[in-house]
N, C-alpha and C positions, 0 to 999 in steps of 0.2 A: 504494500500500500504506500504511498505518496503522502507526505506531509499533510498536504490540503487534504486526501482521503482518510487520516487518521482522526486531524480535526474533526472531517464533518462526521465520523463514526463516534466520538468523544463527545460532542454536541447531541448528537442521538440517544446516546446511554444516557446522558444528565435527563433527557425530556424521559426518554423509558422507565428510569429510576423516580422518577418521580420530582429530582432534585430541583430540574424547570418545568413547572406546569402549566397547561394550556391557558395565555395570557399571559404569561411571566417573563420579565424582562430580563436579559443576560448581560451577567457582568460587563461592566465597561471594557471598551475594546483592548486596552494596556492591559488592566489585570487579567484579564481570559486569555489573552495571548499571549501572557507572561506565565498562564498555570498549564496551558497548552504546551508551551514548550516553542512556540511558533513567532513568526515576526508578522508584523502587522498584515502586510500584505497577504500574507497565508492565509490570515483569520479573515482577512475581507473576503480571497478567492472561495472559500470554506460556506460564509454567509451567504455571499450570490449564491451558490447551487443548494444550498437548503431556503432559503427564498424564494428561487424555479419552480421548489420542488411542492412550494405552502406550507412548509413544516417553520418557517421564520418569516417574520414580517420587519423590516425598516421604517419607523415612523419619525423623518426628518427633525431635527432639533428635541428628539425624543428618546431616541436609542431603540435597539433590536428586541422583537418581541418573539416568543413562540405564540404561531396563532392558536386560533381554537381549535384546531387537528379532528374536524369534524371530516367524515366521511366526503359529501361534497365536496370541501375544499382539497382534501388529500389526492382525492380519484378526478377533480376535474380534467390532470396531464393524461387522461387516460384518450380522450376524447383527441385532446392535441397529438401525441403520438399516433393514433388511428389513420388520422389525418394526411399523414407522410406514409402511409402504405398503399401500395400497390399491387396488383397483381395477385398473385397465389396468397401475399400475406394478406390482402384484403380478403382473400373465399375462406381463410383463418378466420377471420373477425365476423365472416358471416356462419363458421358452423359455431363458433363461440354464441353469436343472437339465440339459432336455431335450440342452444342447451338450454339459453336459461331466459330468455322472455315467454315462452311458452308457460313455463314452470310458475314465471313474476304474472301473468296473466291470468289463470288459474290461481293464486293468492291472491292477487285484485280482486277476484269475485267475490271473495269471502269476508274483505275488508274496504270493499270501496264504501263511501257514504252516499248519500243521496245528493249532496253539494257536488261529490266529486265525480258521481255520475253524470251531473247536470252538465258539467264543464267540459266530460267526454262526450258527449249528445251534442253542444255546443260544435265542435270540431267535426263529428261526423256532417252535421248539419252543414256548415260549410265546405266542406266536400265535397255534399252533395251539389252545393248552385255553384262550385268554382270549377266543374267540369272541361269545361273549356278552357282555363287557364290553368297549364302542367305548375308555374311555380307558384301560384297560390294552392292548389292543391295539394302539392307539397311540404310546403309550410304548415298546414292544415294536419296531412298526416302526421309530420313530426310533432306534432302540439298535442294530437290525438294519442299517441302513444307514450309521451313523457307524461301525462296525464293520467295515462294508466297506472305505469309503472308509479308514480308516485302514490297510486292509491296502494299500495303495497304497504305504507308504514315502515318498508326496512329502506333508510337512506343510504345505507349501503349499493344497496341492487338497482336503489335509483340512480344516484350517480355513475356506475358502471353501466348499465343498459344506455344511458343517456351519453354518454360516450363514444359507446358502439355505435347503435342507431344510428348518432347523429353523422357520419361519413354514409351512409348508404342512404340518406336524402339526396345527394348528385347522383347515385344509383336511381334509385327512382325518377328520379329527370330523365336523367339519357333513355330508362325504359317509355318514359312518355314521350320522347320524341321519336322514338321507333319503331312501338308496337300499336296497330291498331287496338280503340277500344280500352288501352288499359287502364283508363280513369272509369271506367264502367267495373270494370270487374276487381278494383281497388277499392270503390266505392260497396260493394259488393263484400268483400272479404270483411270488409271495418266494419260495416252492418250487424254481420252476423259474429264478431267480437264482441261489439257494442249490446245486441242482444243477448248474450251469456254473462255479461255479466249486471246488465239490469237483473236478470233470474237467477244473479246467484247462483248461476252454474259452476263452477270450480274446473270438470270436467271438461265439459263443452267449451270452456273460457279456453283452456286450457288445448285441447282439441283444434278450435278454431285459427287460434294464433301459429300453431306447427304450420299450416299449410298455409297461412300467409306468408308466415317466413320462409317455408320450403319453396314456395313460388317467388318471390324476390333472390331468393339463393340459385334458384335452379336457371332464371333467364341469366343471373350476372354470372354464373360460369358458362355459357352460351354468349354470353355480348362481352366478355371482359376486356378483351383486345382492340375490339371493334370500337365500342365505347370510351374508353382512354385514348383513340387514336383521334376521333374524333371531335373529344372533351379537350385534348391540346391543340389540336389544330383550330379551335374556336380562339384557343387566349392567345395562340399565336398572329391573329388576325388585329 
């Protein structure tokens, strides 16, 4: 390990330990890089990458904080590294969805409320009249299924589903610019999501959402080539 690697694994044990806890300010930069063992610049290089990472916060004229180390904040890099994959590691992040939104979708049924039903009904709803327009529909879907997964109650699964997800909404694009119809039979799939878990189905919830997913998985290993060739040749314009 590397100086700066030890630091930030040293800064980890204190927050692990208990010794800095979520909101707790860290020693001033001199004395922690004089108990580190490290010279200033180390202890800064050390900050920025636990900072990246949301496990430390800088609050200007204030000093270095450990944030609140809440799941969302932790797992939000998750979404940003997603983001820089391509290819084979993207059909990865799509059998990763296939595991466990099906699974978060069936627990939504058993814990959604009726507020939070209302706000998934909301989103189908415009689904439905933005048929005609692929990126409003889009938006619409990703709002419909962060919406789900949140009714889950584990902020955990929310933040990581919402991660994933969130790179296969340019998936769903390129599928609408391609495929006849497929705002029909999207609108279609979220329907009968939307209906399992009004009922409470857990099952059916559960059921429904595999073959939504197996079908956005099953056309993007069929268009994957095609559609990145595409998708760059538009930003290249």
């Amino acid at each position: 390990m590397s100086l700066t690697e030890q630091a930030i694994e040293h800064i980890r044990q204190l927050i692990k330990e208990g010794v800095l806890s979520p909101g707790a300010r860290l020693p001033p930069e001199q004395e922690l890089a004089v108990e580190l063992g490290l010279s200033r610049n180390l202890l800064r290089e050390a900050v920025r990458s636990l900072v990246t990472t949301r496990v430390l916060e800088v609050r200007r004229g204030d000093g270095t904080f450990v944030t609140s180390l809440k799941p969302e904040l932790l797992l939000e890099g998750v979404g940003l590294a997603v983001e820089m994959m391509r290819g084979d590691d993207l059909l990865e992040i799509m059998e990763v969805r296939r595991l466990f939104e099906p699974v978060a979708t069936g627990l939504a049924a058993t814990r959604i409320t009726a507020a939070q039903l209302l706000v998934v009904e909301s989103h189908l709803k415009a689904m439905i009249a933005a048929q005609d327009d692929v990126e409003a529909l889009n938006h619409h879907d990703d709002a419909f299924h962060r919406a789900v997964f949140e009714a889950t109650g584990n902020r955990s699964l929310f933040a990581l589903l919402s991660g994933i997800a969130g790179q296969t909404l340019r998936a769903r694009v390129w599928r609408g610019l391609v495929e006849d119809n497929v705002a029909g039979r999207t609108v279609i799939e979220h329907t009968a999501i939307y209906q399992a878990l009004a009922d409470g189905d857990a099952s059916l919830a559960q059921a429904v959402a595999l073959v939504h997913v197996s079908t956005t998985e099953t056309w993007l290993r069929e268009n994957l080539g095609r559609s990145f060739t595409a998708h760059d040749a538009r930003e290249d314009t």
